[in-house]
C-alpha positions as CSV (number, residue, x, y, z in Angstrom):
1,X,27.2,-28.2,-7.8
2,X,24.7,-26.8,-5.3
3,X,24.6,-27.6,-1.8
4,X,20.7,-27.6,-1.1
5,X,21.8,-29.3,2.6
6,X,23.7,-26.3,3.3
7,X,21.1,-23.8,1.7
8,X,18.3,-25.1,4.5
9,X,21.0,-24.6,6.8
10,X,21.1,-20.7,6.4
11,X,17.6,-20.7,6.0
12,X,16.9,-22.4,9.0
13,X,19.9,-20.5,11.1
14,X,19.6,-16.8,9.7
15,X,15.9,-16.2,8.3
16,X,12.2,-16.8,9.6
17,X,9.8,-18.3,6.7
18,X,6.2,-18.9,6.6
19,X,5.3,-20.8,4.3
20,X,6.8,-23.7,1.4
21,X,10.1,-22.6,-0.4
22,X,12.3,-24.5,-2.8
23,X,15.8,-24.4,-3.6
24,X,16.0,-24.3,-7.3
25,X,19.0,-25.9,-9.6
26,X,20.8,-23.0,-9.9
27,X,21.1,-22.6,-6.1
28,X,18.3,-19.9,-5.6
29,X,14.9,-19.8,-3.3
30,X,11.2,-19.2,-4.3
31,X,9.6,-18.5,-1.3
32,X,5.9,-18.9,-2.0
33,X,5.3,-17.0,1.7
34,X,6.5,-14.3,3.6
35,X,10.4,-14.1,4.7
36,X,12.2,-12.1,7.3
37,X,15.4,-11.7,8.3
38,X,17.3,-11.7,11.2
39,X,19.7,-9.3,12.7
40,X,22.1,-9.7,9.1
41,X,23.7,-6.8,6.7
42,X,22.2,-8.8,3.9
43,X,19.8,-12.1,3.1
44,X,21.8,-15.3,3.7
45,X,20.3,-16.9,0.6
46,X,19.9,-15.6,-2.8
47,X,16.1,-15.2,-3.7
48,X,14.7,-15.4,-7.4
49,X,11.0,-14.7,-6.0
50,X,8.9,-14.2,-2.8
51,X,5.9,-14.4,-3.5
52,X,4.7,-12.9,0.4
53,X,6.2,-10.2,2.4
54,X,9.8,-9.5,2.5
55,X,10.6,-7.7,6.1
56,X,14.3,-7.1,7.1
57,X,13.4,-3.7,9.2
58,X,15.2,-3.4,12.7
59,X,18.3,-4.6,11.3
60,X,21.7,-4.5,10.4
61,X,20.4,-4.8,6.5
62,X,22.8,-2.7,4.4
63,X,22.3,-4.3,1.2
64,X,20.0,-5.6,-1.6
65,X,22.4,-8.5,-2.3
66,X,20.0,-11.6,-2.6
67,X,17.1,-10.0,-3.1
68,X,14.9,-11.5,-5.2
69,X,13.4,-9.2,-8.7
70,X,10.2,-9.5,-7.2
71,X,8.6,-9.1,-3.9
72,X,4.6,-10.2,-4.4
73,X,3.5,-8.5,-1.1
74,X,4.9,-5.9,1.2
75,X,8.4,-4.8,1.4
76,X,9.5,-3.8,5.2
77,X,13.3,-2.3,5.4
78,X,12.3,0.3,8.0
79,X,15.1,1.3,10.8
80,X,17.9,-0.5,8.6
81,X,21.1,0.8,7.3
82,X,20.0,0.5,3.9
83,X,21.8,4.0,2.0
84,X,20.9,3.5,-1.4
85,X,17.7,1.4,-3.4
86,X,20.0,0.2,-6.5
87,X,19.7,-3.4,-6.9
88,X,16.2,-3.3,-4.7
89,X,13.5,-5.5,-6.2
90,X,12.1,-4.3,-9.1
91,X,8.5,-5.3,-8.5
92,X,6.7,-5.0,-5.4
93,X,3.3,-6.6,-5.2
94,X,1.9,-3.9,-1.7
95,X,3.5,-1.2,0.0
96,X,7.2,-0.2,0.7
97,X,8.6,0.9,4.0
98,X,12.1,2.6,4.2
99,X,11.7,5.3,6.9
100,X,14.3,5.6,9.6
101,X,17.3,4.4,7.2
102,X,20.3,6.0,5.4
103,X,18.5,6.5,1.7
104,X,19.4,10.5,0.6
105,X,18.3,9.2,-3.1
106,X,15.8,7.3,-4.5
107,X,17.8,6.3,-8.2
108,X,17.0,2.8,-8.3
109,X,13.5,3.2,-6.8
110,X,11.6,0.3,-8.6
111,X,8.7,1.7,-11.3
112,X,6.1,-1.2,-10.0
113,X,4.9,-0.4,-6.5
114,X,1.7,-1.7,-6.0
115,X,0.5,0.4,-2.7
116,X,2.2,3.3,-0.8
117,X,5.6,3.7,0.1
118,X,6.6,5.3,3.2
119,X,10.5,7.1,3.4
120,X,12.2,10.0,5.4
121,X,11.4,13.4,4.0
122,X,14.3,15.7,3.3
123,X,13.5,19.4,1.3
124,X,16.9,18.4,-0.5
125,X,15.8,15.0,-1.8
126,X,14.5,15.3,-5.5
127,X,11.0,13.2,-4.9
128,X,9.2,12.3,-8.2
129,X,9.7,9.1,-8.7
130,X,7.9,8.4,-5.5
131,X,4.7,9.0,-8.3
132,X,5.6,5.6,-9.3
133,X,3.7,4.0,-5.8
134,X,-0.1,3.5,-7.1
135,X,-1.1,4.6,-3.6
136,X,0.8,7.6,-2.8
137,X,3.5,8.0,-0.6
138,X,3.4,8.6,3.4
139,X,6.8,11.0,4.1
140,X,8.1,11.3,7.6
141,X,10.2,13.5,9.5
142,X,11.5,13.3,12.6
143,X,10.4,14.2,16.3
144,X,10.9,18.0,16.8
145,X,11.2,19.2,13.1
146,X,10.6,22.7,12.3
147,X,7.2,23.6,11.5
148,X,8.6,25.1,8.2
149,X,9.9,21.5,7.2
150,X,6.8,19.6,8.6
151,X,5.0,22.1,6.2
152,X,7.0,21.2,3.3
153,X,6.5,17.7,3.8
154,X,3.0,18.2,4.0
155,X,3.0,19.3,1.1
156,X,4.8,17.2,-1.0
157,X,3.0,14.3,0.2
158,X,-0.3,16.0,-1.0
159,X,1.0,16.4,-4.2
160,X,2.9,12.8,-4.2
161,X,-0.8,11.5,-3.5
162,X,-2.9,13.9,-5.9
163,X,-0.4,13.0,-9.1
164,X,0.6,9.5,-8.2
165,X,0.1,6.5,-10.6
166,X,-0.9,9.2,-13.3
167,X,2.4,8.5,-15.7
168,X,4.4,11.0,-17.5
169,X,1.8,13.9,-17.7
170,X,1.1,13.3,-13.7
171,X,5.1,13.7,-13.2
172,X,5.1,17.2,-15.2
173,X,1.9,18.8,-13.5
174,X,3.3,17.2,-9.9
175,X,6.5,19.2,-10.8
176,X,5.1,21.8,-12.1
177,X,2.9,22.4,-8.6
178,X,5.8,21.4,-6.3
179,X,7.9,24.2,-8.2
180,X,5.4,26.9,-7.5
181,X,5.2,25.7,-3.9
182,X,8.7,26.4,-3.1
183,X,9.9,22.6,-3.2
184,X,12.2,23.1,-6.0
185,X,15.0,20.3,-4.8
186,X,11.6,18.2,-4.4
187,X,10.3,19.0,-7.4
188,X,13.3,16.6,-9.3
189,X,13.5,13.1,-11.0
């Protein structure tokens, strides 16, 4: 049987919510507003939908566990200790934020991003299924990078934008480009 007592209780304690939210049978939360955590490797509650923003950046957030499947507005995980994006929500309604976190891969990348996402460039990361963000994708590097690799970057987030949202045949032409560009390791699914 499901505590819903002890479910507000972590609600209240761990996480900041705008907006209603119910606790449904099965022990889960629909938030129908935004929801942000605090300082926790992972959401105190598990989520079957938020229907607002879900920001967990500037934490010790290490993990996807109790993350809803879908996320109807913006998705904030920036400066977390997030290393991977299986089991991130498969549906996100905005834009995505990962920069300044532990990702090397994006497997598991959700297909549905409804704006931009924004991640840490590496020339070794294989990037095309960043084409899957509608918007494009805003790739950063950090503070006193070598032109060479600012240059790549550049790059690959010009193509990233030019090809994005265009499907399959966007994908080969974006590979096909970032090949001939010299961003081979880029230039991967």
């Amino acid at each position: 049987m499901v505590n819903k007592g002890q479910i507000r209780d972590r609600i209240r304690q761990f996480l900041i919510m705008d907006g209603e939210y119910k606790i449904q049978d099965d022990g889960s939360v629909v938030s129908y507003g935004n929801v942000y955590s605090r300082v926790l490797p992972k959401l105190p509650v598990k989520f079957a939908k938020i229907s607002g923003d879900l920001g967990v950046s500037g934490s010790m957030f290490s993990s996807w566990e109790n993350c809803p499947p879908e996320v109807g507005g913006n998705l904030w995980a920036q400066n977390t200790h997030i290393s991977s994006l299986e089991g991130m929500p498969q549906k996100i309604g905005a834009n995505v934020s990962l920069e300044n976190t532990r990702i090397t891969s994006l497997v598991g990348l959700t297909t549905e991003i409804g704006g931009w996402i924004e991640i840490d460039y590496s020339p070794t990361m294989p990037l095309l299924r960043l084409l899957a963000a509608k918007s494009g994708a805003i790739l950063r590097t950090a503070e006193g990078t070598s032109a060479e690799i600012s240059k790549m970057r550049d790059t690959a987030e010009r193509l990233i934008l030019k090809y994005a949202g265009q499907g399959r045949e966007g994908a080969f032409d974006c590979r096909r480009e970032m090949r001939a560009a010299g961003l081979e390791e880029n230039a991967k699914w």
